[in-house]
N, C-alpha and C positions, 0 to 999 in steps of 0.2 A: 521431305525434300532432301534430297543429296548432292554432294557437290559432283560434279562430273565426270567421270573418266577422261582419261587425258585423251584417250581414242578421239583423230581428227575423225570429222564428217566423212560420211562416205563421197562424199562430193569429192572433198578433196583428195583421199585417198585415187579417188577415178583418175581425177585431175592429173595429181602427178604420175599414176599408172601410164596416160595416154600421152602428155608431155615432156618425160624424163626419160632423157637418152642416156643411160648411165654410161657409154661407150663414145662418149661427143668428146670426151678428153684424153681418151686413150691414144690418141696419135700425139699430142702434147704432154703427154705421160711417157710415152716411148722415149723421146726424142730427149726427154730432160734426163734420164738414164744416161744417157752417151755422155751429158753434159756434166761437166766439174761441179761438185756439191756447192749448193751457197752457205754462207757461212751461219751456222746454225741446226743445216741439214746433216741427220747423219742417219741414209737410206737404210743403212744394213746394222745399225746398233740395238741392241736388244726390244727394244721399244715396239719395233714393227710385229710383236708376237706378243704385246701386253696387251691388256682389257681395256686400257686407254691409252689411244694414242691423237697425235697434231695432227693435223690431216692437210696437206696441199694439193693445189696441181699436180706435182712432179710425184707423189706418191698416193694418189685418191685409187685411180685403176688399182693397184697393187693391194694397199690396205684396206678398200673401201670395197672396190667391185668382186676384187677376187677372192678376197679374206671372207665374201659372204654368200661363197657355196658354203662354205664349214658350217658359220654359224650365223646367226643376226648381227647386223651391222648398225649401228642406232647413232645415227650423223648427227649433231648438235652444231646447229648455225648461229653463233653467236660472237659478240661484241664487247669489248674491253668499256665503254663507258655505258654498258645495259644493264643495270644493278639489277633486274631480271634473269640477264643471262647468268650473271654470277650463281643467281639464289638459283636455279635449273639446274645448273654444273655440278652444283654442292652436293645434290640430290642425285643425280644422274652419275659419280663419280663415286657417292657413296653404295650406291648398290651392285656396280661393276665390281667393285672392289669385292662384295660378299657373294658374287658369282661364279666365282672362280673359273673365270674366261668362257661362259657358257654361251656370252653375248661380246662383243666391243662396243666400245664408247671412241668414237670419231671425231672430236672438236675441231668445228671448222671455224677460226676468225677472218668473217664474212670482210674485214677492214684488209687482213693480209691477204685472203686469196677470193676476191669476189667474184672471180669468174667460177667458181663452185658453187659461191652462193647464187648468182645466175642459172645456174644449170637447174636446181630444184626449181625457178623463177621466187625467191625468198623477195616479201614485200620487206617482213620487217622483221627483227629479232627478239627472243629467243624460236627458232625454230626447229622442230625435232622429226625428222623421217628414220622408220625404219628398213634398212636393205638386207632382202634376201635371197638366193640365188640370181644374182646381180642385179634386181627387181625390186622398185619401193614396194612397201607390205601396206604400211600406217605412217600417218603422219600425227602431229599437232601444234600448237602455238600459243602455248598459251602456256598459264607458270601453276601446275595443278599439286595436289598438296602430296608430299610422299608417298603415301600407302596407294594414292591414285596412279602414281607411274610405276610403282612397285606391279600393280593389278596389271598393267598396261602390258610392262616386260614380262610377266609371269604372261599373261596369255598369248604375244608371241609363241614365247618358246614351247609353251604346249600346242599350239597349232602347228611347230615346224621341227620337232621334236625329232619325228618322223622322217624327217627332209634330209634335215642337214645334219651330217653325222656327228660335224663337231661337238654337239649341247650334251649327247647319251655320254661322251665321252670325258667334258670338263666335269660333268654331275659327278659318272664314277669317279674321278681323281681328287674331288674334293675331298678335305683331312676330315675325319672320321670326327665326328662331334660335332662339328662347325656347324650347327643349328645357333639360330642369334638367341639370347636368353632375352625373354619376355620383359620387356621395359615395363619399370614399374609404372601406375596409373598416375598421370600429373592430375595433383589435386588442384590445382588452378582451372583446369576445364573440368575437374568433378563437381565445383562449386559453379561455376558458371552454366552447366546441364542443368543442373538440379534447380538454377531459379527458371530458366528456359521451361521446361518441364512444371514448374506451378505457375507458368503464364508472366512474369514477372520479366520483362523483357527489358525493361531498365537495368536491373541489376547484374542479366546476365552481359545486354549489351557493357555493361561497365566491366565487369570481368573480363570477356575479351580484349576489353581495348588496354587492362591495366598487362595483359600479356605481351599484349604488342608495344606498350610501353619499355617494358623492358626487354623482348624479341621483335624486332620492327618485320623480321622477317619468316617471324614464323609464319606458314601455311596455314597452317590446319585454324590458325587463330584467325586468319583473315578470313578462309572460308566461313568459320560458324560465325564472325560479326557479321557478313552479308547475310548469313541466312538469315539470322537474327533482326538484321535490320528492315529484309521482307517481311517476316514476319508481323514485325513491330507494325509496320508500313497500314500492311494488309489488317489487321488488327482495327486502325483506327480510323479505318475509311468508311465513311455513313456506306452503304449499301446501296442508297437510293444513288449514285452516281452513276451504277449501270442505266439505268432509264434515262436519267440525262443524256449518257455517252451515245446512248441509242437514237435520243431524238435530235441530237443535234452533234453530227459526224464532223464539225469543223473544231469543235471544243478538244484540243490536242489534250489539256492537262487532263480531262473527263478521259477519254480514253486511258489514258496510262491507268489511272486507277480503277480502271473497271478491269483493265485487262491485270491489276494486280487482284483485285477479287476474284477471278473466276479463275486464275491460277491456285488460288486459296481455295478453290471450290475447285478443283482439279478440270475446271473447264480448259484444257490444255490447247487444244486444238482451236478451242473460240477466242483464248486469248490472244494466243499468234497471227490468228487471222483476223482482228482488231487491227492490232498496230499496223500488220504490212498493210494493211487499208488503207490506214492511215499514214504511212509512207507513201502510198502510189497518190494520197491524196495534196500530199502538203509538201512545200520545198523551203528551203535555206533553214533556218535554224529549228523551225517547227518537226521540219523530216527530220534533222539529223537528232531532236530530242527523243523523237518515235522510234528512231531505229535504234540509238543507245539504250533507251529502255528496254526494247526486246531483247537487244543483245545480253542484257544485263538478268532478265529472265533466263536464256536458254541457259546460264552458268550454275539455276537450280537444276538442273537435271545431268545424265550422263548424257552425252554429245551422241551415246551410238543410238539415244532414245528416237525410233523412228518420228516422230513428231518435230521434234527438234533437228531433224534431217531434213524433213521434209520443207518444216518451216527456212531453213535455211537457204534451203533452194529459192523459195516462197518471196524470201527476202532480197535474193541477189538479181533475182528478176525484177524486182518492183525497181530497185537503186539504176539498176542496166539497161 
């Protein structure tokens, strides 16, 4: 099992293909042009031509829609009290930085300019769309561990490579060496593998959490304690639960655990289709335990895994 690709669902990707008018603001873009800078705005200062820039109303057309014939444009919709958004930024800020303007980073504060964050229809925050020639590419929503939006941004730009001439051209201009040197191995996740690996899932579960003790926000450390904790999960669940869960479809908790064995059993598709059952079958707090639990499965896989597409649809119909 692997933690996900930050790659939203194709759902959503459609989603916002077929609902986002990147040109719905351009006439209130125009108009704020003519108009006296507010204080803080300053349209024409160097910024408009860096890897990261503030993104509003009064400059989104300009930096946002136009800036991504060049290159990828990678909007981040996010909130001053979303300690999510921060740890996304940190991440998304940090690899801009070692891109050397191949892509931009967009930050949009959904509190200061929400009619942007309307425009994508943004439920909740942290949220990240990619734009390319004026056009969302990818989205997602969720807070995935570096190497996973590193993957994410690396495959944009090789899909658009091609496109948009900007990316051949910040690559060429990148300083001659600026390859990152190989971060040494944190022996804190090598000791915690290694009891993972002899089955010993206490110990490793104790390893990651003493990481997060002292990093509350590392990623990578949150990822493998989930994994870990399925694991564990699935590990200690009698077997015979599927047969219960089978004979008696009302039994919520029998379901979860069956549908966590036959995850462990790579029954992937019979798991999903357990729980949405049991979604379309049960309401108030019973549904909403079935549907967290799945949702809490599809976070062992990569999101573009057709299964977990499929099931997601699977999901939004049963809720809708």
């Amino acid at each position: 099992m692997t933690r996900p690709d930050p790659r939203q669902t194709a759902a959503l990707s459609a989603a916002l293909s077929r609902a986002v008018d990147l040109s719905a603001l351009k006439a209130r873009a125009d108009a704020a042009k003519t108009a006296p800078p507010t204080a803080g705005t300053h349209p024409s200062t160097p910024a408009a031509t860096s890897a990261v820039v503030d993104i509003t109303e009064a400059n989104f057309e300009a930096d946002v829609v136009e800036y991504s014939t060049q290159v990828p444009v990678v909007v981040a919709l996010v909130a001053g009290w979303s300690a999510q958004s921060t740890q996304l930024l940190a991440t998304l800020e940090k690899l801009a930085a070692q891109d050397n303007g191949s892509w931009r980073l967009a930050r949009v504060d959904v509190e200061v300019s929400p009619r942007v964050a309307q425009l994508f229809g943004a439920q909740a925050v942290p949220m990240v769309i990619a734009i390319a020639g004026r056009q969302p590419v990818d989205a997602f929503n969720d807070v995935p561990p570096e190497e996973r939006v590193r993957e994410w941004v690396d495959s944009i730009l090789d899909a658009l490579r091609d496109r948009l001439p900007g990316i051949r051209a910040a690559e060429a201009a990148a300083p001659a060496g600026d390859e990152q040197a190989a971060e040494p191995e944190d022996e804190r996740f090598t000791v915690a593998e290694n009891a993972l690996n002899l089955g010993d899932f206490t110990a490793a579960e104790a390893g990651y959490r003493s990481i997060l003790a002292a990093e509350p926000n590392n990623a990578d450390a949150k990822a493998a304690l989930a994994q870990v904790q399925f694991l564990a999960r699935a590990h200690a669940t009698d077997p015979s639960v599927i047969v219960r869960a089978d004979i008696s479809p009302d039994d919520v908790e029998a379901q979860l655990c069956a549908a966590d064995l036959e995850i462990a059993g790579q029954q992937v598709d019979q798991a999903f289709a357990r729980l949405i059952n049991t979604v379309r079958r049960t309401s108030g707090p019973e549904r909403d335990k079935a549907r967290t639990h799945l949702v809490s499965l599809f976070d062992l896989f990569p999101t573009d895994d057709a299964r977990v597409a499929k099931a997601r649809r699977d999901l939004a119909s049963a809720l809708f």
